[in-house]
C-alpha positions as CSV (number, residue, x, y, z in Angstrom):
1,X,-27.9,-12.9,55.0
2,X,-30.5,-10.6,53.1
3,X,-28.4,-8.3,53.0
4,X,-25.6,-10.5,50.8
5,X,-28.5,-11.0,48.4
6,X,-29.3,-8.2,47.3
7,X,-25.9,-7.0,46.8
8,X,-25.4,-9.6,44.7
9,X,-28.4,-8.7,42.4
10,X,-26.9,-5.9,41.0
11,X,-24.5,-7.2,38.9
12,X,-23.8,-6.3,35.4
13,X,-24.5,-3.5,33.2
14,X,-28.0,-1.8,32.5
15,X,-29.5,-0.9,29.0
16,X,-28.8,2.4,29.0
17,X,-25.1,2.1,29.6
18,X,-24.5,-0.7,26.9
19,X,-26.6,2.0,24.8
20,X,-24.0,4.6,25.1
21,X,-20.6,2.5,25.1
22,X,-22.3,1.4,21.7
23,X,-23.1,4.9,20.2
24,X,-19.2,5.8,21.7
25,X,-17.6,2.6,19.4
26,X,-20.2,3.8,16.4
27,X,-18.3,7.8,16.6
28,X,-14.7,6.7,16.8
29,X,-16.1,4.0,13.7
30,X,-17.3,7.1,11.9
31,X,-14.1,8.7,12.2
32,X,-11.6,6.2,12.0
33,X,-13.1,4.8,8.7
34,X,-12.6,7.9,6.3
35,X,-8.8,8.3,7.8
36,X,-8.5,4.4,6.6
37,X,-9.9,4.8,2.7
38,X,-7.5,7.9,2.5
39,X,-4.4,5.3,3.5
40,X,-5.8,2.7,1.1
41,X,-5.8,5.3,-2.0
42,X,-2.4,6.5,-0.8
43,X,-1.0,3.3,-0.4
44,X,-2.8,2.1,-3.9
45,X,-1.4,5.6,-5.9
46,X,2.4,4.1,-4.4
47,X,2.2,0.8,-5.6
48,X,1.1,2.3,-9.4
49,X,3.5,4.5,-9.6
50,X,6.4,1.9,-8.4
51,X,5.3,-0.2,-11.2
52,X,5.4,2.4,-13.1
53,X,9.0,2.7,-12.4
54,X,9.9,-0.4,-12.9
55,X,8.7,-0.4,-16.1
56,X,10.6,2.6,-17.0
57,X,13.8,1.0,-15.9
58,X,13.0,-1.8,-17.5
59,X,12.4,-0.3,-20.8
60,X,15.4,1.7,-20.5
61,X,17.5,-1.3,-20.1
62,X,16.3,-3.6,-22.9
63,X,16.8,0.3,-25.2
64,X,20.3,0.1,-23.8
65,X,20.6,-3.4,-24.4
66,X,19.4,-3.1,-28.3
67,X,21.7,-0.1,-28.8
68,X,24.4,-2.0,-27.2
69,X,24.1,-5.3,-29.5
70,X,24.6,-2.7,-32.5
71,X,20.6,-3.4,-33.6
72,X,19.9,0.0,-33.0
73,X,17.1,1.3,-30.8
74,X,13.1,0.8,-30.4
75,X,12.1,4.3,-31.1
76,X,8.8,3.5,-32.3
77,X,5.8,3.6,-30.0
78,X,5.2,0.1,-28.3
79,X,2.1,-1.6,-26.7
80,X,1.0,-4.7,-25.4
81,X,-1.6,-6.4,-28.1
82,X,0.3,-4.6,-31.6
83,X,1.2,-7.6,-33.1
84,X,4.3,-5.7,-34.8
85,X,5.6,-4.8,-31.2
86,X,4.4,-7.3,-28.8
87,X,7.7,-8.4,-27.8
88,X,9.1,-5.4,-26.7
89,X,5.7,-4.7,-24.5
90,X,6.1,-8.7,-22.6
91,X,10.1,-8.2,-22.2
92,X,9.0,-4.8,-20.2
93,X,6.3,-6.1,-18.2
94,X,8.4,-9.2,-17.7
95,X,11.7,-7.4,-17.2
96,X,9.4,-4.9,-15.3
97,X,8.0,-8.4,-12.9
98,X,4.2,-6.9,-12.7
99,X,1.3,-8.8,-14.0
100,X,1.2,-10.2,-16.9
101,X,-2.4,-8.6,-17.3
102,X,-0.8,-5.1,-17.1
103,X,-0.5,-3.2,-20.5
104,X,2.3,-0.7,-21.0
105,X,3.1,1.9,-24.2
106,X,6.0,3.7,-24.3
107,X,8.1,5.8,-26.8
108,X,12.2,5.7,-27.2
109,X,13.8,8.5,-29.0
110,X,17.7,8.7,-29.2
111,X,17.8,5.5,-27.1
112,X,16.2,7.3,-24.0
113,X,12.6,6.5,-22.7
114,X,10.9,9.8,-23.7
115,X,7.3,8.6,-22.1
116,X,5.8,5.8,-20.9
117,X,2.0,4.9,-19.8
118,X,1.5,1.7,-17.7
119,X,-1.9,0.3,-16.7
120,X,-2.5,-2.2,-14.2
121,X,-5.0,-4.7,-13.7
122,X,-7.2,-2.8,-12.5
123,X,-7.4,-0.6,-15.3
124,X,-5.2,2.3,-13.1
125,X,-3.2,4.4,-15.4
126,X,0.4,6.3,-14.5
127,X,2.7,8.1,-16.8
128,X,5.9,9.2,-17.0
129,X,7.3,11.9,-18.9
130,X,11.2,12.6,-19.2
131,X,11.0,16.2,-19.7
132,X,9.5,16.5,-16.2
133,X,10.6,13.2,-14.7
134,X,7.4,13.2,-13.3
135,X,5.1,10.1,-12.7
136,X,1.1,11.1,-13.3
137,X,-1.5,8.6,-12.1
138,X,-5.1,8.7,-13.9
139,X,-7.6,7.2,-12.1
């Protein structure tokens, strides 16, 4: 009968051993998190520049559009906030469907989108530039 009892007093785990599966957790922690932030910027630098894109099309099509009705085409630069241009900025973003909050500027020459510059809300840049059909994001 003693025997049972002090078998059954060893039951758990000691100090030492919750000590090291603890320090184990906080290494794979110390390397896991870095790999994570690098996804999130990734993942972040995507969404801008598929805004981005968006907003190209989008200013594309209301260029084609304008040409199209015979009113010629927007080839002057455009932002959010000029009060000459406003328009053309909301139909993009809203065209585009990104936040309202978003600013874009963009330039049309010949009826083509030559460049455009989108920030987001949180104050991200991208640009594109025909020439190089490449999408640029500023941080």
């Amino acid at each position: 009968m003693k025997r049972k009892l002090k078998e059954n007093k060893k039951k758990g785990f000691t100090l030492v051993e919750l000590i090291v599966v603890l320090v184990i957790l906080a290494i794979l922690a110390a390397l896991l998190i870095p790999a994570l932030v690098g996804y999130i910027d990734r993942a972040k630098e995507k969404q801008i520049i598929s805004e981005t894109r968006s907003c190209v099309m989008a200013a594309q099509t209301i260029a084609d559009e304008q040409y199209a009705k015979g009113i010629g085409t927007i080839d002057e630069t455009t932002q959010v906030g000029d009060t000459a241009t406003d328009t053309a900025g909301k139909e993009v973003l809203e065209l585009a469907d990104v936040a309202a909050s978003a600013t874009v500027e963009f330039d049309v020459a010949s009826g083509k989108v030559t460049t455009l510059t989108y920030t987001n809300a949180a104050s991200k840049t991208c640009t594109y530039t025909a020439t190089t059909g490449e999408y640029k994001v500023n941080p």
